[in-house]
N, C-alpha and C positions, 0 to 999 in steps of 0.2 A: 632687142637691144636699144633701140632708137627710143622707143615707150621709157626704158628704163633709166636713159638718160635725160632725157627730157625731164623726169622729176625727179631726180635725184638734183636737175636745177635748180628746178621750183622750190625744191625743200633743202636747198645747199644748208640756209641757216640753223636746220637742224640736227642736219648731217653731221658738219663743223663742230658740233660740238660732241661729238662721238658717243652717244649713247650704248650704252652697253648691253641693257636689257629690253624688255618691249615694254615697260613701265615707265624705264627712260626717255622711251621713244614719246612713245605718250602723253609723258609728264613735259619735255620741252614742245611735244607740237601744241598742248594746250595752253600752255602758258605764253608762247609765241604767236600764235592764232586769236586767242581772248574768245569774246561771244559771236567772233565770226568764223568760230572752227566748223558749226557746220555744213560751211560754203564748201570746207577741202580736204572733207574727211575721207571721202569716196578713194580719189586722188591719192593719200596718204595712205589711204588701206592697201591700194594699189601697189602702191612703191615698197611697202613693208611684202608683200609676194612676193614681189619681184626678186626682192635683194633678202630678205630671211626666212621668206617662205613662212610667213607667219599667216595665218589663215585670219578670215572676218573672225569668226566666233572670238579665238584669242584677243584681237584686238577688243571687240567691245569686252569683255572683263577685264578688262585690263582700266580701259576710260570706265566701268562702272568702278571699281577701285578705286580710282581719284577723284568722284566724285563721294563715293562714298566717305571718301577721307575726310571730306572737308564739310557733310554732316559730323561726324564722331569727333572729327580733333577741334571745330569750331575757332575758336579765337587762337586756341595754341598751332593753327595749318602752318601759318608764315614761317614762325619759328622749325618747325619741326620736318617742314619741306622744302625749306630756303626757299621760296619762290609765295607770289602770292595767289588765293583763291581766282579762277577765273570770274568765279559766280558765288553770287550772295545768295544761300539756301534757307534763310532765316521762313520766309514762305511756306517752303515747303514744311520743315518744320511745324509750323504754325496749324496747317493743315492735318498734319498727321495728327498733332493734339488735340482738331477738335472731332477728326473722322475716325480716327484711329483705322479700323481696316472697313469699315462701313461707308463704304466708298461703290460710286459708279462709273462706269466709262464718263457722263455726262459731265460730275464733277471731275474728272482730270483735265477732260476739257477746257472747263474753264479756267483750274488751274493755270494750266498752258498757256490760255490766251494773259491770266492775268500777267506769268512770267515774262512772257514776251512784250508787255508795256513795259515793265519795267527793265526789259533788255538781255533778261535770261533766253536763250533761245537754244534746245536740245535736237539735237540730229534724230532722234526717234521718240516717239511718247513711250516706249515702253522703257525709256531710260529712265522717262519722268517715274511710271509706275513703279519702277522699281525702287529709286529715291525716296519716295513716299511709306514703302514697306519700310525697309531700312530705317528710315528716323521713327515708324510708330514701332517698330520691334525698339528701337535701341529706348526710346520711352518710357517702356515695357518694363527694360533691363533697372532703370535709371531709378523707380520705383519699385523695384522688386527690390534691388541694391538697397533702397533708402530704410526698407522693413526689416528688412535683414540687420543691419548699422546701426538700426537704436539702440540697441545694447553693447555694452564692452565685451568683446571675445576675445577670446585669447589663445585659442589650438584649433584644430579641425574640429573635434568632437562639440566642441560651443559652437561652431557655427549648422555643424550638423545637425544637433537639435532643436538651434534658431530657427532651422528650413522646415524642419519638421514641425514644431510648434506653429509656423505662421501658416504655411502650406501642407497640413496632414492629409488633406483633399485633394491637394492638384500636385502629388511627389513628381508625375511626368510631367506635367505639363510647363512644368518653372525646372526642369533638371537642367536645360541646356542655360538658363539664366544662373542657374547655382553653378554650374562649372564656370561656365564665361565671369564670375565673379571669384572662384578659388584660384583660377587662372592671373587674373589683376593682381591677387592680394600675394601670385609666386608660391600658390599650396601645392599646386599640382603642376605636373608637366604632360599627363595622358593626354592622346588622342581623347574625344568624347566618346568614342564607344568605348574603350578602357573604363573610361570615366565612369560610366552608367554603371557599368559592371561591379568596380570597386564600390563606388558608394551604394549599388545595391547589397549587397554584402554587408558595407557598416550598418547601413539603415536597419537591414535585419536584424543583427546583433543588439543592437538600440532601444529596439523593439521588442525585444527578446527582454527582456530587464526591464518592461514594465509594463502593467496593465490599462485597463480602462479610466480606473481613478486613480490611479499614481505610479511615478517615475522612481526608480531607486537607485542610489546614489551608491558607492563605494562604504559611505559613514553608515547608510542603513543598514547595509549586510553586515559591517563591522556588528553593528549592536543586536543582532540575531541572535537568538538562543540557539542551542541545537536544533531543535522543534523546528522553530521556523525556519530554520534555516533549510533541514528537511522539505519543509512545506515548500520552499520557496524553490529548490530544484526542482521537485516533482511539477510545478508550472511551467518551470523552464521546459523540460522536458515533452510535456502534454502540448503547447506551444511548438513545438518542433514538429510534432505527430506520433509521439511515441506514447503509448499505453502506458498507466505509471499506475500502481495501486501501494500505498502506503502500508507497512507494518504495525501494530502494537506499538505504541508506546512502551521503550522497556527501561532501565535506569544505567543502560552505559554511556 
């Protein structure tokens, strides 16, 4: 109890202002601490056991979340978390653009040291590592976004062919960049496994409607004759894996 008092002293100013959740706690110990929070994080982690029984693990997601925020929100932080950036990430950024994930212990290193001239100083390097993934995935997104954007879309089905036409090679590999992007644009509300599932389903449908050398359109099948139009299910069908053996041509 004595432990417990004691920093509930130390940290009255945080206290005082009653934070609600452990984000809160967070977000006012780093913005009342600045680049000298990792003198009193130990301390801080302490007093959060004490009194909410929040455990270390919780806490560090929680500080990687607000830093992470202040990669992703960049200029719009202040506004958007009423308070301002502790730390200028612009660096790290810069790093990730030119390592992307071709990175070694050696260079974070030096990252590190470069941070800390200039007065960024992190209570762990894997906080730093972790920052660095973060901005070269969000990079990643940022350009994956911009290829997708070049054209005017206007439903799901245009941007689903968008994804397909730029990415026919890497469907898994850019699926959580295509969700994270139908998600911004307010198309979808799924979890991402949901996600994957549905749009595996359209994709195949999609796909299903066209071959090697051409896509078919609603206006194509419109102008189908019978014949081909015949023809054109018995693909669908053989496409699916089902045996399809055509009739004679007869005049009904």
């Amino acid at each position: 109890m004595a432990e417990k008092k004691k920093l509930e002293e130390e940290f009255k100013i945080i206290l005082d202002k009653n934070p609600a959740t452990i984000q809160d706690y967070i977000k006012s110990f780093l913005s009342i601490y600045g680049n000298s929070y990792s003198g009193h994080i130990q301390q801080f982690k302490r007093l959060l056991y004490l009194s909410q029984k929040t455990t270390p693990d919780e806490i560090e997601e929680a500080i990687k979340l607000y830093f992470s925020h202040i990669l992703y929100l960049g200029d719009n932080f202040e506004h958007l978390q009423n308070s301002k950036p502790i730390y200028n990430l612009k660096l790290i950024c810069e790093f990730a653009k030119k390592y992307g994930s071709n990175y070694d212990n050696s260079d974070i290193e030096k990252l590190n040291k470069l941070l800390l001239q200039k007065g960024v100083r992190f209570h762990d390097i894997k906080l730093l590592e972790y920052l660095v993934s973060c901005s070269a995935v969000r990079q990643n997104y940022e350009k994956f976004k911009e290829k997708i954007l070049v054209s005017n879309l206007y439903n799901e089905t245009d941007y689903i062919e968008q994804f397909l036409r730029i990415y026919k090679d890497d469907i898994e590999a850019n699926m959580m960049n295509f969700y994270i992007l139908l998600s911004e644009l307010k198309m979808t509300n799924l979890s991402f496994e949901e996600f994957k599932e549905y749009m595996g389903t359209k994709i195949f449908g999609i796909q299903l409607v066209s071959n090697s050398n051409k896509k078919f359109t609603i206006n194509d099948i419109d102008a189908m004759n019978g014949y081909d139009f015949e023809s054109f299910i018995g693909s669908l069908y053989e496409k699916m894996g089902y045996s399809v053996e055509q009739t004679p041509k007869s005049g009904d």
